[in-house]
C-alpha positions as semicolon CSV with decimal commas, in nm:
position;residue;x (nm);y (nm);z (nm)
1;X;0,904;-1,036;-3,044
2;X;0,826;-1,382;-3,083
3;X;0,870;-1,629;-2,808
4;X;1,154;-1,882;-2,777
5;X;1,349;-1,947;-2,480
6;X;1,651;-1,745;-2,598
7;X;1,452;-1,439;-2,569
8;X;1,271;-1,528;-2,240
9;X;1,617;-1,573;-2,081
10;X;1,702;-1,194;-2,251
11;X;1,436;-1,009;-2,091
12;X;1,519;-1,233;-1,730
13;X;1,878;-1,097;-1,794
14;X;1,726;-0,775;-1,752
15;X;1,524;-0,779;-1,452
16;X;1,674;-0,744;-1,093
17;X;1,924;-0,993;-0,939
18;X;1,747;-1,241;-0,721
19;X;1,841;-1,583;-0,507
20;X;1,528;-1,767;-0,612
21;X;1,254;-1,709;-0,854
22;X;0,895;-1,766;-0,737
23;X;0,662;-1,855;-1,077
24;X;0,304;-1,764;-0,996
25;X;0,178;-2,077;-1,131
26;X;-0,209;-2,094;-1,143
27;X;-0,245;-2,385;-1,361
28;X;-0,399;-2,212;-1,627
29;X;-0,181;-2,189;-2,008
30;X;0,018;-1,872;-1,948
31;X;0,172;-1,996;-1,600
32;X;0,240;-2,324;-1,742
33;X;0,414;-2,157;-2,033
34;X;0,589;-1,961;-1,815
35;X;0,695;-2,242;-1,582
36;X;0,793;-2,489;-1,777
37;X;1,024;-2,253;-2,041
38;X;1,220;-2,129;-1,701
39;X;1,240;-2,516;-1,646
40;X;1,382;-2,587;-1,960
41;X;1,648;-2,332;-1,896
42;X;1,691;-2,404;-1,542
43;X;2,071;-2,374;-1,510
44;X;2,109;-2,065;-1,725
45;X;1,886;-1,901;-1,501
46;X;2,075;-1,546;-1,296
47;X;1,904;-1,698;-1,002
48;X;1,989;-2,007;-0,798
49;X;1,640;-2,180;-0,730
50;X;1,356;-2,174;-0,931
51;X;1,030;-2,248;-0,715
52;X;0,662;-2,214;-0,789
53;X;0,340;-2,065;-0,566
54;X;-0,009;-2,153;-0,633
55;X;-0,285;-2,012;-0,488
56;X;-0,583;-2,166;-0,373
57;X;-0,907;-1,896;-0,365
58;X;-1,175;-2,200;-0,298
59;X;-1,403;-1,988;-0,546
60;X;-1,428;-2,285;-0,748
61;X;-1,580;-2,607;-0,758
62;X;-1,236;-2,731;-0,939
63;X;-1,026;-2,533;-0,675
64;X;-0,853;-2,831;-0,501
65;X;-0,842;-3,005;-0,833
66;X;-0,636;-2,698;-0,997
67;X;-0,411;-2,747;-0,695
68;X;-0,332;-3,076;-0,695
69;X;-0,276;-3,076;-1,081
70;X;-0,021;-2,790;-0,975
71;X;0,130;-2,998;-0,744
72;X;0,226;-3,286;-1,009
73;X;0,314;-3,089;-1,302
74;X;0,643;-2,918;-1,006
75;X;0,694;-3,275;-0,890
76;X;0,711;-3,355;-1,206
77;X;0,964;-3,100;-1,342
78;X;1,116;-3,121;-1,008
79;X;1,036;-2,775;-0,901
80;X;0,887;-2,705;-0,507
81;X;0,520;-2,622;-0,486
82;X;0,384;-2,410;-0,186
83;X;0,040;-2,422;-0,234
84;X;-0,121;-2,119;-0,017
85;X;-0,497;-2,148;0,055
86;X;-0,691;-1,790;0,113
87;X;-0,997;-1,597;0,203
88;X;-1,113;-1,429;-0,139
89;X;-1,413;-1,350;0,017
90;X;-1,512;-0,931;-0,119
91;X;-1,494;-0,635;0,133
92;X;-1,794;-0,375;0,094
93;X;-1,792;-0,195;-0,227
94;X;-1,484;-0,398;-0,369
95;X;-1,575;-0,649;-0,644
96;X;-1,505;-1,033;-0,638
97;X;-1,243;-1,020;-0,893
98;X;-1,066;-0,741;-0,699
99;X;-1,070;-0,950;-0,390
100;X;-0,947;-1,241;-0,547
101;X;-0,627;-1,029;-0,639
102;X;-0,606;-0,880;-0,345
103;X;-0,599;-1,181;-0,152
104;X;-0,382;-1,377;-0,377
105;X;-0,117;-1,088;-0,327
106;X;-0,110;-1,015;0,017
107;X;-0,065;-1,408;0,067
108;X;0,243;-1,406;-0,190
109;X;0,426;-1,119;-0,022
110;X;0,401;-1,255;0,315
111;X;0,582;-1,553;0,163
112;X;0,859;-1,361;-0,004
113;X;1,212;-1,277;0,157
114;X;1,446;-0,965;0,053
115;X;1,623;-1,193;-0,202
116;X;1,350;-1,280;-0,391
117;X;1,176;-1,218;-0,721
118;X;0,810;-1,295;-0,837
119;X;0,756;-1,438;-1,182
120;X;0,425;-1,335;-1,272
121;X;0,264;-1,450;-1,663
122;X;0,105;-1,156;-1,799
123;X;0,206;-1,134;-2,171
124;X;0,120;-0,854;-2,412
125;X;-0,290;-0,937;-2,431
126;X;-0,279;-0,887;-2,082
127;X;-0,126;-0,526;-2,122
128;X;-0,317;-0,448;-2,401
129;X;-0,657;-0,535;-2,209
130;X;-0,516;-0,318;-1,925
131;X;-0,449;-0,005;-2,112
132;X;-0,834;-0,015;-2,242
133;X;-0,973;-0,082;-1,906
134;X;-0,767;0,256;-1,792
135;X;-0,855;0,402;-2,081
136;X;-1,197;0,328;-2,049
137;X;-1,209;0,483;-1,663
138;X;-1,056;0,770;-1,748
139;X;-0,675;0,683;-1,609
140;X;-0,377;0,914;-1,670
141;X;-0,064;0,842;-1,820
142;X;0,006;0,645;-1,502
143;X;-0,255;0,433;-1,558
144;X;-0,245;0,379;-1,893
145;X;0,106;0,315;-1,827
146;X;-0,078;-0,036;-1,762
147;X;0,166;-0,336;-1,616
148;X;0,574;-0,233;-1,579
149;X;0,832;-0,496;-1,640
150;X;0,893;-0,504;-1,326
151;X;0,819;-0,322;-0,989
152;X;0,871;-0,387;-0,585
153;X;0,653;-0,626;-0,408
154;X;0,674;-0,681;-0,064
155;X;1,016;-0,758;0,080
156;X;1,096;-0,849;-0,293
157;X;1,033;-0,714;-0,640
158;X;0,797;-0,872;-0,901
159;X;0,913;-0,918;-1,259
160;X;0,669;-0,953;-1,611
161;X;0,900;-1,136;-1,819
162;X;0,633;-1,269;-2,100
163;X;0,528;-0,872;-2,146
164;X;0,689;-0,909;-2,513
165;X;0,499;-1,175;-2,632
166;X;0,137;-1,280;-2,749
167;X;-0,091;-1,508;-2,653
168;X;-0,127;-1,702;-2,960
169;X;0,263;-1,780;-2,912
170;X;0,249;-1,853;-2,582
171;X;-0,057;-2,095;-2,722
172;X;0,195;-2,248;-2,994
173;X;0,474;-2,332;-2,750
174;X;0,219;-2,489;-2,546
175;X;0,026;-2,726;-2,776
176;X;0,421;-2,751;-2,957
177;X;0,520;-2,928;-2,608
178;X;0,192;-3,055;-2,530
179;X;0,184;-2,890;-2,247
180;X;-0,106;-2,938;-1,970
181;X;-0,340;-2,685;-1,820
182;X;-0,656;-2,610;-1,636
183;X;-0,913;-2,403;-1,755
184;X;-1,049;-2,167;-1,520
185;X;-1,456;-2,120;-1,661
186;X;-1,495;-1,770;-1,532
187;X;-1,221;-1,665;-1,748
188;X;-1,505;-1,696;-2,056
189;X;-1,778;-1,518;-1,752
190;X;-1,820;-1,157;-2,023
191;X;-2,020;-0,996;-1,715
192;X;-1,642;-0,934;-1,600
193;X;-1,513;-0,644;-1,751
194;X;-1,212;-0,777;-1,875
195;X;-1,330;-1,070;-2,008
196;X;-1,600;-0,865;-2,226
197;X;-1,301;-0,681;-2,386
198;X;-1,099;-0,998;-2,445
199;X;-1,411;-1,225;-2,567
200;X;-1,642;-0,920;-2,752
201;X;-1,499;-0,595;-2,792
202;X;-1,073;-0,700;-2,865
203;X;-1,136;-0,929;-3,145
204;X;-1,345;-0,653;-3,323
205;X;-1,116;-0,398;-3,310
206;X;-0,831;-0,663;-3,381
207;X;-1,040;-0,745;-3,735
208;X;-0,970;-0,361;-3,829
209;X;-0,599;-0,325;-3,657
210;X;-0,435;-0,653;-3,677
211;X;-0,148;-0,501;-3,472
212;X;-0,401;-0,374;-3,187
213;X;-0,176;-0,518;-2,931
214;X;0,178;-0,426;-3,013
215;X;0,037;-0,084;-3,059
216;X;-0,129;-0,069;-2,710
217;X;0,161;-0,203;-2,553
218;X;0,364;0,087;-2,733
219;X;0,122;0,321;-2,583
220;X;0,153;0,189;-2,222
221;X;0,535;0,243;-2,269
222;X;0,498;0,561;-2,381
223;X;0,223;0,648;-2,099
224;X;0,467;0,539;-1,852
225;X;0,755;0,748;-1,982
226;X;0,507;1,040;-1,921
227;X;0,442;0,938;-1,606
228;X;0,838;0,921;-1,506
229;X;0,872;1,257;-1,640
230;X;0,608;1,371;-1,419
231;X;0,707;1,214;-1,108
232;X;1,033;1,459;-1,171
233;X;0,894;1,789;-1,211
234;X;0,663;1,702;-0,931
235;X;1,040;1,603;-0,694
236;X;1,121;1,963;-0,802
237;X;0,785;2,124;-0,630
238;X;0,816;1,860;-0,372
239;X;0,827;2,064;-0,053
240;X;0,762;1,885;0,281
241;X;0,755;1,948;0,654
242;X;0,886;1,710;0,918
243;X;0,563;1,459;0,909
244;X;0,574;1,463;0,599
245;X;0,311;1,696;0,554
246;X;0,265;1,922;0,213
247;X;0,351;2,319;0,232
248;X;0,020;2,493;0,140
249;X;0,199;2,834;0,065
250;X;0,423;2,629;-0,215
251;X;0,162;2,436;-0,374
252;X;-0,024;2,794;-0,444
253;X;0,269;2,947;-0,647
254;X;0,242;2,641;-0,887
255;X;-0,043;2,691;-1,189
256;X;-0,350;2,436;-1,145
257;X;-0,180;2,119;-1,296
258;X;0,154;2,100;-1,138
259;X;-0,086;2,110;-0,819
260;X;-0,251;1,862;-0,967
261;X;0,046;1,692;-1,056
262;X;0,215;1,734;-0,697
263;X;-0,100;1,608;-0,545
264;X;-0,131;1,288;-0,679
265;X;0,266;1,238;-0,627
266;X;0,243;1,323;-0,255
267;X;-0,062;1,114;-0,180
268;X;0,064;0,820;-0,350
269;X;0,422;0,847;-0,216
270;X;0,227;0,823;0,114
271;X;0,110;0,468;0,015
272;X;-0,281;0,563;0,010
273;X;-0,497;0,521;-0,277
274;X;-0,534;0,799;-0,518
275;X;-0,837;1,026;-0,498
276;X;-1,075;1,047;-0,795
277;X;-1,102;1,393;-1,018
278;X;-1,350;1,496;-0,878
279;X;-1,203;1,517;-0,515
280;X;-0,863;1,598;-0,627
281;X;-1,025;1,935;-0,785
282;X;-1,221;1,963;-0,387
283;X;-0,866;1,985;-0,272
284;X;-0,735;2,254;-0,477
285;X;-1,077;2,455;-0,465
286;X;-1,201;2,387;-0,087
287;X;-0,857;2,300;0,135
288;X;-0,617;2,568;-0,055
289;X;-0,814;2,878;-0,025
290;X;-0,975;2,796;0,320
291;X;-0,881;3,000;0,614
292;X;-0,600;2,889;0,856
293;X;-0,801;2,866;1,184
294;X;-1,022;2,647;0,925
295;X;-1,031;2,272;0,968
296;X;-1,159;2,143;0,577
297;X;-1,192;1,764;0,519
298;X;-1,201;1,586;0,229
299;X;-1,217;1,195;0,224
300;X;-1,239;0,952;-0,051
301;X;-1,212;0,572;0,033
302;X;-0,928;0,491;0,228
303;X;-0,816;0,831;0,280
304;X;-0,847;1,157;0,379
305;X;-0,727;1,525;0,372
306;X;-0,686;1,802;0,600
307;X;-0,542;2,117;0,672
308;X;-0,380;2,303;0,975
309;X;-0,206;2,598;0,943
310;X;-0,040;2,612;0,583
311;X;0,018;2,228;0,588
312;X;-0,177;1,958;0,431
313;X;-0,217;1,638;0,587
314;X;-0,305;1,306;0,408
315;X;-0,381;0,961;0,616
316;X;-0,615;0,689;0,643
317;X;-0,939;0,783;0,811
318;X;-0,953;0,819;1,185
319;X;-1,127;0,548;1,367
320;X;-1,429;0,675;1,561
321;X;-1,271;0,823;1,923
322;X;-1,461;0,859;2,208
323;X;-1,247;1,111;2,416
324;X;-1,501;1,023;2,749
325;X;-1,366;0,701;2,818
326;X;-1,146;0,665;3,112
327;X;-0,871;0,385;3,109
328;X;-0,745;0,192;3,435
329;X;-0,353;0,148;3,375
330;X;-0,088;-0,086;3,517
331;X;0,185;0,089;3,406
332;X;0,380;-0,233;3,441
333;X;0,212;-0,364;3,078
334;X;0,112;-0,219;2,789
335;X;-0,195;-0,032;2,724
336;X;-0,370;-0,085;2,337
337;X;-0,652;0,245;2,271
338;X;-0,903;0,173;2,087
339;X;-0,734;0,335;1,751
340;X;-0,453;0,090;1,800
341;X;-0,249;0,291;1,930
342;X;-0,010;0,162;2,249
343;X;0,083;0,300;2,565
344;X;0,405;0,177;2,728
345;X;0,649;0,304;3,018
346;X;1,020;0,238;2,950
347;X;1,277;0,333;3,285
348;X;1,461;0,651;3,310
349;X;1,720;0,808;3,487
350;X;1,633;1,222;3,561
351;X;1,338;1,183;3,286
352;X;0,934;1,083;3,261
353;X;0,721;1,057;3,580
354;X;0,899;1,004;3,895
355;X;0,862;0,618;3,964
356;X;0,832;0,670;4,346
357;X;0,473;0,863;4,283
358;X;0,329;0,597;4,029
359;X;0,391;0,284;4,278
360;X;0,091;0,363;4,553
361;X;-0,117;0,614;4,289
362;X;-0,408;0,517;4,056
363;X;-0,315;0,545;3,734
364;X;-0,571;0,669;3,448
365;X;-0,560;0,683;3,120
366;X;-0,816;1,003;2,979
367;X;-0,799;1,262;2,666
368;X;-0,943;1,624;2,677
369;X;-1,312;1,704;2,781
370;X;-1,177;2,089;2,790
371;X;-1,031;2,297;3,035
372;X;-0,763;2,115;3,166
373;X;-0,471;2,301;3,272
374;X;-0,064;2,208;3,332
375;X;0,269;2,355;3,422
376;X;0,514;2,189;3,236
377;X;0,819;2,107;3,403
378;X;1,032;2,388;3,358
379;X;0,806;2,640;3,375
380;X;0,673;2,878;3,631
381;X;0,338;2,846;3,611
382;X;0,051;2,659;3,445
383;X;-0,147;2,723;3,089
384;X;-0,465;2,564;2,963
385;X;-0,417;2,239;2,743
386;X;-0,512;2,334;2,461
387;X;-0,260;2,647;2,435
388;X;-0,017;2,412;2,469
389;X;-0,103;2,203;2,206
390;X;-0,137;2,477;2,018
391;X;0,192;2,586;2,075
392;X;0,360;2,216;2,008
393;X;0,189;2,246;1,642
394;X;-0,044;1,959;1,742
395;X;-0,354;1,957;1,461
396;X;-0,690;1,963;1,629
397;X;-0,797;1,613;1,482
398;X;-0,533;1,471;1,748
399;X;-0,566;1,723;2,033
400;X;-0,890;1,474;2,157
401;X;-0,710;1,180;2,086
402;X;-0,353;1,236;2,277
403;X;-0,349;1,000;2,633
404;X;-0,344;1,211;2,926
405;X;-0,196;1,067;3,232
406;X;-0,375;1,125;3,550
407;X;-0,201;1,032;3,902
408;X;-0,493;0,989;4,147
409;X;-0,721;1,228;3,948
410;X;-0,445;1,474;3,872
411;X;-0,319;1,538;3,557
412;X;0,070;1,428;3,531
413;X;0,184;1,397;3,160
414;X;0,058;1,411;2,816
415;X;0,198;1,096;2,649
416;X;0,477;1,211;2,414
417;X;0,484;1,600;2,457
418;X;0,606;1,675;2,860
419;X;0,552;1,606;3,213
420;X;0,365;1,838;3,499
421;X;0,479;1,973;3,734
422;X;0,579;1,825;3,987
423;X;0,576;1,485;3,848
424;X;0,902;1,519;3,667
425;X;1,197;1,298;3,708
426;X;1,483;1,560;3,802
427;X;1,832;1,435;3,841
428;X;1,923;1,156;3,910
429;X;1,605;0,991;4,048
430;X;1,418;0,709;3,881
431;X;1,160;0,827;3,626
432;X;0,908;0,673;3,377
433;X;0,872;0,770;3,003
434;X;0,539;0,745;2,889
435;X;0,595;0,605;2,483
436;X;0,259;0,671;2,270
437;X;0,244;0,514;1,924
């Protein structure tokens, strides 16, 4: 498709309905493209204001430069500028490039409301470059599904409206309006991966397959109409306790890809990253046949796997717990653990502690050592701790890490399961709930 403002405003027609459009203008020649054509068509726009973000990374020597040049190309086209200054600065084992993105994301979705949309400039280079990096690391169809037209963000959604077109058009309409831009110089840095496809390996292939990018933005579409039909069988075998935990005894009856296929569905509709092969095969060959009093882990960064009972459990890693600290606690303010969780009190009538015991008592915060014992209110006589957590379906990863309330060295609740006897609130006397979260 070749790029004139008529068919820019055909492909915005067909992205979600928005208040105001944010343009993620960097400065560089695709943003300015992309700006200045939804300038020139301003008041045919769906949306009612057109606005523009920049984002400072202070990675280069030019940084403030590129931001003031941002600044009077919108004053010039009349278009607000917020100009958002982060820390790009790399986490262990993530690379600077990575960062960058990360960072210039999280700071854009903080800034976006409900009514929103992004405008971001990635045209069809940019896809094609993407589906060859997946490619290249093994992806699925979901990866090699490469950049949709347009998918939530934050609060908001973000939109790809220049998907359809090339670079060298977008290059035409620029030098055509004599447009200005910045050039970034690590765009032309080949050490970064995508740059060495765009600058050594793209143009080779190009000199055999002229249309190498129309045909590897057909593939992403395909890829990610694969992927869709995938994400429905795997709704079928979806099957879920209350936690959203997976049913082990369900995922067994389905042959060796569907599990795979349900896997990566469940983990990724839990919003944590997606494990590698290699683990994903640990799960079906480690955690699926174990035995139920077993306690399998597997972990992969920024998440983890267990098992307990016939349910699998996916979440971030635990934080280190030490279960021997001891935790003074005016009950009158909040408490914050170590793992972030809080403890609060909120007043009852005929529930939680009974208020009149908590005034003169000390009040400590602990978690199991082993061998504690309770009667829960209600009941005629007392059990060990840990058959009760048992019997509330607790998984032994939390069992060390639930609060236990002590009243002057006596054990009086266990934050969010029950109450001892004879702490509880009967009636119609004033009580405490303990709230753990």
């Amino acid at each position: 498709m070749r790029f004139t403002l008529q068919n820019l405003l055909a492909v915005i027609e067909r992205l979600p309905p928005a208040r105001r459009y944010w343009v993620a203008y960097s400065g560089g020649l695709d943003s300015c493209v992309l700006l200045h054509s939804l300038a020139a068509v301003r008041d045919r726009l769906p949306a009612e204001r057109l606005c523009a973000v920049h984002v400072n990374h202070g990675l280069s020597p030019a940084a403030d430069e590129w931001s003031e040049h941002c600044l009077a190309v919108c004053h010039k086209l009349d278009i607000p500028c917020r100009i958002l200054h982060v820390d790009a600065s790399p986490g262990k084992g993530e690379s600077p490039e990575a960062a960058a993105r990360n960072s210039r994301y999280r700071a854009i979705a903080f800034l976006l409301e409900s009514t929103d949309g992004l405008l971001t400039a990635h045209h069809q280079d940019d896809q094609a470059e993407t589906v060859l990096l997946q490619l290249l690391r093994g992806s699925g169809p979901r990866g090699l599904a490469a950049m949709p037209r347009w998918d939530l963000f934050g609060a908001a959604w973000r939109g790809r409206p220049l998907l359809d077109f090339s670079r060298s058009d977008l290059q035409s309409y620029a030098r055509t309006g004599r447009l200005e831009w910045v050039e970034d110089e690590s765009n032309y840095d080949t050490g970064i991966e995508r740059n060495f496809l765009r600058h050594e390996v793209i143009p080779l292939l190009r000199s055999h397959w002229p249309a190498l990018e129309r045909t590897l933005s057909r593939v992403a579409t395909h890829c990610a109409e694969a992927a869709n039909l995938l994400d429905h069988l795997a709704e079928q075998d979806y099957v879920t306790g209350p936690e959203g935990e997976l049913n082990i005894n369900h995922l067994k009856m389905l042959d060796a890809a569907r599990q795979r296929n349900l896997l990566r569905y469940w983990i990724r509709q839990s919003g944590l990253p997606l494990p590698d092969t290699v683990h994903l095969q640990r799960i079906i060959d480690e955690v699926l046949p174990a035995a139920a009093d077993a306690e399998p882990l597997i972990n992969w960064d920024g998440a983890e796997i267990r098992r307990y009972r016939d349910r699998l459990y996916v979440m971030k890693p635990l934080l280190p717990h030490d279960s021997s600290e001891i935790h003074d606690w005016n009950m009158a303010e909040k408490l914050c653990l170590v793992d972030g969780a809080v403890l609060q009190v909120a007043p009852a009538i005929g529930r939680g502690i009974k208020q009149a015991l908590c005034g003169a008592a000390s009040v400590t915060v602990r978690f199991r050592q082993g061998g504690e014992r309770c009667c829960p209110a209600g009941r005629a006589r007392s059990h060990k701790l840990k058959k009760l957590l048992q019997e509330q379906g607790i998984p032994p990863w939390l069992r060390e890490r639930i609060p236990l309330i002590y009243l002057d060295d006596e054990l009086a609740a266990v934050a969010g399961l029950f109450v001892c006897e004879p702490f509880q609130a009967r009636n119609s006397e004033p009580g405490l709930e303990i709230r753990w979260g």
